[in-house]
C-alpha positions in Angstrom: -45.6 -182.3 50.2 -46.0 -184.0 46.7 -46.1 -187.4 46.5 -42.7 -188.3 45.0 -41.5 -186.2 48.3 -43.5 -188.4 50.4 -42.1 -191.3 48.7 -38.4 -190.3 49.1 -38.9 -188.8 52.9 -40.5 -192.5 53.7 -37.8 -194.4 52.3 -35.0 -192.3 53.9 -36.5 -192.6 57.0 -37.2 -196.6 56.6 -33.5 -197.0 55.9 -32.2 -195.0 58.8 -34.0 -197.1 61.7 -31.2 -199.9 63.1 -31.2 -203.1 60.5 -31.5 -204.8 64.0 -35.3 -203.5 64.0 -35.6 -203.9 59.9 -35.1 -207.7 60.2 -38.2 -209.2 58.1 -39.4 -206.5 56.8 -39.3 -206.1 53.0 -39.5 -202.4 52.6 -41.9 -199.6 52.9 -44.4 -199.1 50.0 -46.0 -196.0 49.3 -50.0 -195.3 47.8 -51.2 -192.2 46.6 -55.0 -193.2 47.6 -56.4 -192.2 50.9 -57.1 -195.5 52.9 -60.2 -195.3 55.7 -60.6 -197.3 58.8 -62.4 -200.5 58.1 -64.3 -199.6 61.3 -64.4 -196.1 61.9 -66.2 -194.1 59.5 -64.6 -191.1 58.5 -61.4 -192.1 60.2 -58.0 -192.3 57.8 -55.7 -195.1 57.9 -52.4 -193.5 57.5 -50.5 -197.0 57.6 -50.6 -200.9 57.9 -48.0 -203.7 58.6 -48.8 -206.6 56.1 -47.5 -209.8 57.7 -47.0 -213.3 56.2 -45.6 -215.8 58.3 -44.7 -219.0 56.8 -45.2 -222.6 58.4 -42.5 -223.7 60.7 -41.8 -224.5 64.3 -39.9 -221.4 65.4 -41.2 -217.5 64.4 -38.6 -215.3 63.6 -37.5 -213.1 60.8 -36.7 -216.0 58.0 -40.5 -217.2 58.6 -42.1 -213.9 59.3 -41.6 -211.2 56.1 -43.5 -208.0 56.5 -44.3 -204.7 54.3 -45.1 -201.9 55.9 -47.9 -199.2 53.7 -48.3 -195.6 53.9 -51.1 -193.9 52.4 -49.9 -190.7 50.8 -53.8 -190.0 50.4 -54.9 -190.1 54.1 -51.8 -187.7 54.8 -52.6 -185.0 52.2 -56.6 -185.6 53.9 -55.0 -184.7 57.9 -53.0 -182.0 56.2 -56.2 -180.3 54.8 -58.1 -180.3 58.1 -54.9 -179.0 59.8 -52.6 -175.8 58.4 -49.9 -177.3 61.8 -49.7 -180.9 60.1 -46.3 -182.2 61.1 -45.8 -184.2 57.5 -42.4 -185.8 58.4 -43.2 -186.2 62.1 -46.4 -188.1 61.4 -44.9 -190.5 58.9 -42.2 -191.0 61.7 -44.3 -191.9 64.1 -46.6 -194.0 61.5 -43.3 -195.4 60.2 -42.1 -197.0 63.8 -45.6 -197.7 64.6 -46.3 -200.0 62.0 -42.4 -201.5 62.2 -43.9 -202.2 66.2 -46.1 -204.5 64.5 -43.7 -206.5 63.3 -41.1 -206.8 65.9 -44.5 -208.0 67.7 -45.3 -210.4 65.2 -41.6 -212.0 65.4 -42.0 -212.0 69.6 -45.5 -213.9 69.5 -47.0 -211.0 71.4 -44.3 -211.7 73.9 -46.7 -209.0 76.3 -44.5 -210.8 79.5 -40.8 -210.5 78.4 -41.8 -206.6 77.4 -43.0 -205.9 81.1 -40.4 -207.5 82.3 -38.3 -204.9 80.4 -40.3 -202.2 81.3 -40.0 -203.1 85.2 -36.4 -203.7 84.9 -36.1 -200.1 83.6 -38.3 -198.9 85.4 -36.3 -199.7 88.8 -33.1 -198.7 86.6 -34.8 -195.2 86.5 -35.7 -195.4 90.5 -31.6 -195.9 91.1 -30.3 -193.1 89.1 -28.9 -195.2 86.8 -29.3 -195.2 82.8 -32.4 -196.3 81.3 -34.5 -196.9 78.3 -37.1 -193.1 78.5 -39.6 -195.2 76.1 -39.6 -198.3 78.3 -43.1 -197.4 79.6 -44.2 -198.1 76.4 -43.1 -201.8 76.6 -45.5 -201.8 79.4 -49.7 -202.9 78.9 -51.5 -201.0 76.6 -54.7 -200.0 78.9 -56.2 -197.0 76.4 -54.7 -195.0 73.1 -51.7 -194.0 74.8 -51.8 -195.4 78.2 -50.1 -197.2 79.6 -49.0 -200.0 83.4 -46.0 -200.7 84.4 -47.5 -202.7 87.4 -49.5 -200.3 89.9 -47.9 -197.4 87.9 -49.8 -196.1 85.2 -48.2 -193.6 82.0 -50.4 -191.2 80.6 -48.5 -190.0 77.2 -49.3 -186.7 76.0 -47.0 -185.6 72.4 -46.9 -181.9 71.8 -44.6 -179.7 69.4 -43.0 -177.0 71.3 -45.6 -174.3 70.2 -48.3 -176.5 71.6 -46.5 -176.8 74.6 -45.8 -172.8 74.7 -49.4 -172.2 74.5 -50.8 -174.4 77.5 -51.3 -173.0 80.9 -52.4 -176.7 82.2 -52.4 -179.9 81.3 -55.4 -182.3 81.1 -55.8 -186.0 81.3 -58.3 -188.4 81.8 -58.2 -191.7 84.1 -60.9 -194.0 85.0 -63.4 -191.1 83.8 -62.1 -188.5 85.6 -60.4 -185.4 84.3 -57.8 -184.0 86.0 -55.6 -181.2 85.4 -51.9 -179.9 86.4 -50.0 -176.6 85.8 -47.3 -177.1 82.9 -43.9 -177.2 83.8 -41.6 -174.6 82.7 -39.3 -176.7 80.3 -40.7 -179.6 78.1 -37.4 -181.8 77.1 -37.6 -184.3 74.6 -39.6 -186.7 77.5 -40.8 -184.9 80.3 -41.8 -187.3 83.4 -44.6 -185.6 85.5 -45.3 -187.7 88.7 -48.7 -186.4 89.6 -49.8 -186.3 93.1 -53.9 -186.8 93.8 -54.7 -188.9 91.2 -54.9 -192.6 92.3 -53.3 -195.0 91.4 -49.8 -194.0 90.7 -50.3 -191.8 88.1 -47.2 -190.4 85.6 -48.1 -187.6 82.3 -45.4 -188.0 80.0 -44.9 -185.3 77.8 -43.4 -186.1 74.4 -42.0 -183.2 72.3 -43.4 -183.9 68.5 -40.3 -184.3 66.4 -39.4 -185.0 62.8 -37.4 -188.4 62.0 -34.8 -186.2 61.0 -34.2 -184.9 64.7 -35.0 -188.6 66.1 -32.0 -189.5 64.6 -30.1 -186.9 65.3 -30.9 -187.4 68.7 -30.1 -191.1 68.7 -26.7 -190.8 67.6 -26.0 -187.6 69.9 -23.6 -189.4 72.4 -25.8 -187.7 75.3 -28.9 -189.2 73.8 -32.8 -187.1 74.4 -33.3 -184.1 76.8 -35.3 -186.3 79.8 -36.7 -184.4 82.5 -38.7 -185.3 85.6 -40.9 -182.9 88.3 -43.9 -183.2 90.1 -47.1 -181.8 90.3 -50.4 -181.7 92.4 -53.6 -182.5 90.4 -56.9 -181.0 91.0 -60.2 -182.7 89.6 -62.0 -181.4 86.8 -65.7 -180.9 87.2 -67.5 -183.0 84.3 -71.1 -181.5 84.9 -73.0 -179.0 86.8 -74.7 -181.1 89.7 -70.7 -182.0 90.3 -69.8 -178.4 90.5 -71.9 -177.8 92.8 -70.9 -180.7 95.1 
């Protein structure tokens, strides 16, 4: 993807998301350099939220203007170590990401009002009724993509459909232990997999990889994403030889 692509994929995409979720935010600005962590060596920074907020005695979007970045450079780098690279799905994701940021910024870090919205779908979801499938991520933040609801605990997992095609099991890691459970036969958009022997109330969610294109597709489809839910029986993962031979 050239960079004038880049630049035209990025805006299309910026001005597709609800205004609701644009309020503040100035506009997305594309860079053709590539842009490394300031802490990370040899780590990419593929985009940043630059916030300003302005002096006054309530935060919202007429105090708090934002400008979100993406670094055509650090793209073009993950590209080159990968022949698979997903160019629109990773500026999707990077694109929401950073927009995350700044609905943050306008909240305070409201961390209570967003569990409270991830319990209350949470319990919607219990019920049978209609619910919010990211709500989770509303929930704390306990590791890169992890995270409570409570005593529940989400590990997110994204995958494109090869990737999914290609696993036998599935592995995850909690409190430094692996485990690992079959794959289920169908992936979904979201895929809830309530895992039994893991403590404490452990959930995988699989995520199928998609291009903004298809997000949005999705979100205006009048029956919404594919969201599935199974179980599955976890056996422990052996991190070394003395465990093996416990």
């Amino acid at each position: 993807m050239t960079f004038d692509e880049f630049s035209r994929v990025a805006h299309e995409a910026f001005q597709s998301i609800p205004e609701a979720y644009r309020r503040g935010v100035e506009g997305v600005t594309t860079v053709e350099a590539v842009e490394t962590h300031p802490e990370l060596p040899g780590v990419v920074t593929l985009g940043e939220c630059l916030t300003q907020s302005f002096d006054s005695a309530w935060q919202g979007p007429e105090t708090t203007r934002s400008r979100v970045v993406l670094y055509y450079g650090s793209f073009r780098k993950m590209a080159e170590d990968d022949p698979d690279f997903d160019w629109e799905g990773e500026l999707w994701e990077t694109l929401t990401h950073e927009l995350q940021h700044h609905l943050e910024s306008l909240a305070d870090e409201d961390a209570l009002g967003a569990m409270d919205y991830a319990v209350d779908e949470s319990f919607k979801r219990e019920r049978g009724e209609p619910f919010d499938p990211w709500y989770f991520q509303s929930g704390e933040s306990v590791g890169e993509g992890v995270y409570r609801v409570e005593d529940e605990v989400y590990i997110e997992r994204v995958l494109t459909a090869k990737e999914f095609e290609r696993l036998e099991e599935i592995e995850f890691t909690w409190e430094d232990q692996s485990y690992r459970i079959p794959r289920p036969r169908e992936l979904g958009d979201i895929h809830f997999i309530v895992v039994d022997g893991a403590d404490p109330y452990v959930q995988v969610v699989l995520v199928r990889r998609m291009s903004w294109r298809q997000r949005l597709r999705g979100a205006l489809r009048s029956e919404g994403h594919t969201v599935l839910e199974s179980g599955a029986e976890a056996r422990r993962v052996a991190r070394n030889s003395d465990e093996m031979g416990r």
